[in-house]
C-alpha positions in Angstrom: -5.4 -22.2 -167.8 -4.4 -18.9 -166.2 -8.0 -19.0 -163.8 -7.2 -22.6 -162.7 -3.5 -21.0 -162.0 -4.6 -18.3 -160.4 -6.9 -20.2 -158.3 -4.5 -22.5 -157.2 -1.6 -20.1 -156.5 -3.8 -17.2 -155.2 -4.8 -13.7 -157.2 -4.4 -11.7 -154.4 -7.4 -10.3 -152.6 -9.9 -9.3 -154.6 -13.2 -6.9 -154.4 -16.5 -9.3 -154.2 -18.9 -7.0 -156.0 -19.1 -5.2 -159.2 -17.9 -1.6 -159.5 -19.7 0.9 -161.9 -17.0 2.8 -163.5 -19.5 5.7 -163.9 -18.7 7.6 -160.8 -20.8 10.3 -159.0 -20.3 14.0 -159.5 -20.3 14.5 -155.7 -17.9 12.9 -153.1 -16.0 14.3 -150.4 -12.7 14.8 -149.8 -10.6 12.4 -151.9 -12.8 9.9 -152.5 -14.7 8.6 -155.6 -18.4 7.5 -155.2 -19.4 4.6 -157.4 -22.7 2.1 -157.3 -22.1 -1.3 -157.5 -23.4 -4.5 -157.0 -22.5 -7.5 -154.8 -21.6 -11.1 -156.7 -23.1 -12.7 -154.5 -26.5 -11.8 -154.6 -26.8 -9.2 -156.9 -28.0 -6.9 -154.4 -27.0 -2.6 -154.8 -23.9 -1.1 -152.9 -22.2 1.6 -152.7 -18.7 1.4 -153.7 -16.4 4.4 -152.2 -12.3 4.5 -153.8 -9.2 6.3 -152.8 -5.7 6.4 -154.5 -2.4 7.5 -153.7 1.0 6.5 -154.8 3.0 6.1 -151.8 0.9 3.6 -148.9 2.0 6.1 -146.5 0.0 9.5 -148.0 -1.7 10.5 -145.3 -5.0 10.3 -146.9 -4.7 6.5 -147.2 -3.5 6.7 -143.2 -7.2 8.8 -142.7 -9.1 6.4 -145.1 -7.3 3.4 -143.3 -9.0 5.2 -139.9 -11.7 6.1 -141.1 -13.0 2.3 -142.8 -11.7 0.7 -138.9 -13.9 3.4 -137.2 -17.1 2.7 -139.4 -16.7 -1.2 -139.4 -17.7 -0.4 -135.7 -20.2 2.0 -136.0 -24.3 0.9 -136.1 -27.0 3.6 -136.4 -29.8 3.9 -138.7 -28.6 7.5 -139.7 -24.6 6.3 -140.6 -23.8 4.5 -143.5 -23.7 0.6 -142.9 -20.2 -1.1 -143.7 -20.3 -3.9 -145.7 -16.5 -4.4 -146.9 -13.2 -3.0 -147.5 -10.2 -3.9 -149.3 -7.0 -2.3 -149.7 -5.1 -3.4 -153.1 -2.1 -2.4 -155.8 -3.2 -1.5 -159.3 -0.7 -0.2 -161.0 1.5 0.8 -158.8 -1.0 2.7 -157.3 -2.5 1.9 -153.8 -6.3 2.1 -153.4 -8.9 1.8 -150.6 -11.9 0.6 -151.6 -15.3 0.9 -148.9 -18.3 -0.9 -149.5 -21.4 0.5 -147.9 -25.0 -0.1 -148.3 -26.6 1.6 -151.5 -26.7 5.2 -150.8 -26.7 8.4 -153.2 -25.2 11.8 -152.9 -28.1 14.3 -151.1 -27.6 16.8 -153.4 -28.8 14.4 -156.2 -31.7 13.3 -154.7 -33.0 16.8 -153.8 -32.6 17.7 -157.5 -34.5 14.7 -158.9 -37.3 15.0 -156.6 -37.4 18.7 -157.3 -39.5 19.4 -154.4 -41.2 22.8 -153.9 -43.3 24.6 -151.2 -44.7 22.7 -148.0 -43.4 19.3 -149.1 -39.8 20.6 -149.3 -39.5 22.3 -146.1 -40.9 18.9 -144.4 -38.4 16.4 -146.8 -35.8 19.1 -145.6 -36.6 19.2 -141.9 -36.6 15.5 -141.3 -33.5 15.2 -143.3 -32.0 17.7 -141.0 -33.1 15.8 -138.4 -31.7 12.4 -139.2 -28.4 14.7 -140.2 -28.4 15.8 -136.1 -29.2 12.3 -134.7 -26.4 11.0 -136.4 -23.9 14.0 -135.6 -25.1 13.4 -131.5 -24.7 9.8 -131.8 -20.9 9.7 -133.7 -20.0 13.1 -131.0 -21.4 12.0 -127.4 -22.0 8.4 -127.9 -19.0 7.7 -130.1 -16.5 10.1 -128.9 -15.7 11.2 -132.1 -15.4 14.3 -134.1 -17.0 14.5 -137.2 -15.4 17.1 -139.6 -16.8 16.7 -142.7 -20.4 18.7 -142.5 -20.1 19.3 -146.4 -23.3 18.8 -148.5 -21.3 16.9 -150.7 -20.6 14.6 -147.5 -24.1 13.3 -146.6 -26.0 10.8 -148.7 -29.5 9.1 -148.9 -29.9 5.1 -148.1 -31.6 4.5 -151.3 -34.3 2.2 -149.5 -35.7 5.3 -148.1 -36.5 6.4 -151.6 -38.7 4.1 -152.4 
């Protein structure tokens, strides 16, 4: 009774993919690093979060920025937007930013657990994607980007494979 009132009335916006509650170790800044899944299709995401109380905290303004600036962006070395959603839960305001499947760097290096030759080539070319992508959001873009953390930079997980 409640779905067919909901659905007539309207829930509210609502996130079209599923959200593992498991989150990543690694994240930067604020935000919280989940994998997820679209309802759709079925096919992986990545499902970033960020909370504050008050839809003014400046860290919602930033993640507000920051989602609008991506939406725009397209290069194979910069996460791809997929969706965003801002909502209430609680009380609580949250951004969520779905991006295509990625996983945090510092993961990856330690499950392929790479040694010698073969890790100062993985390394090299992953510093070299790192660069192109720095050049393209700095000259092309116009943009700063701040956040050179290791905890900041992920892997597409189609790469891994």
């Amino acid at each position: 009774m409640f779905a067919k009132l909901s659905a007539l009335v309207g829930g509210g916006p609502a996130l079209n993919y599923n959200v593992d509650p498991q989150q990543y170790n690694q994240a930067w800044g604020c935000w919280t690093h989940h994998s997820g899944t679209s309802r759709e299709d079925g096919s992986p995401v990545s499902v970033f979060r960020i909370q504050a109380a008050d839809a003014n905290d400046l860290k919602l303004v930033a993640a507000r920025n920051g989602v609008r600036r991506l939406k725009m962006l397209r290069h194979p070395n910069v996460l791809a937007f997929k969706d965003s959603i801002e909502v209430q839960e609680r009380g609580i305001h949250v951004v969520y930013l779905v991006t295509e499947a990625v996983r945090p760097l510092a993961t990856v290096l330690k499950e392929l657990n790479l040694s010698g030759h073969h890790r100062d080539e993985y390394l090299a070319t992953g510093m070299l994607h790192m660069t192109n992508a720095v050049s393209f959001i700095n000259n092309s873009c116009n943009m700063v980007r701040l956040a050179a953390l290791s905890s900041s930079w992920h892997q597409q997980q189609h790469s891994l494979q």
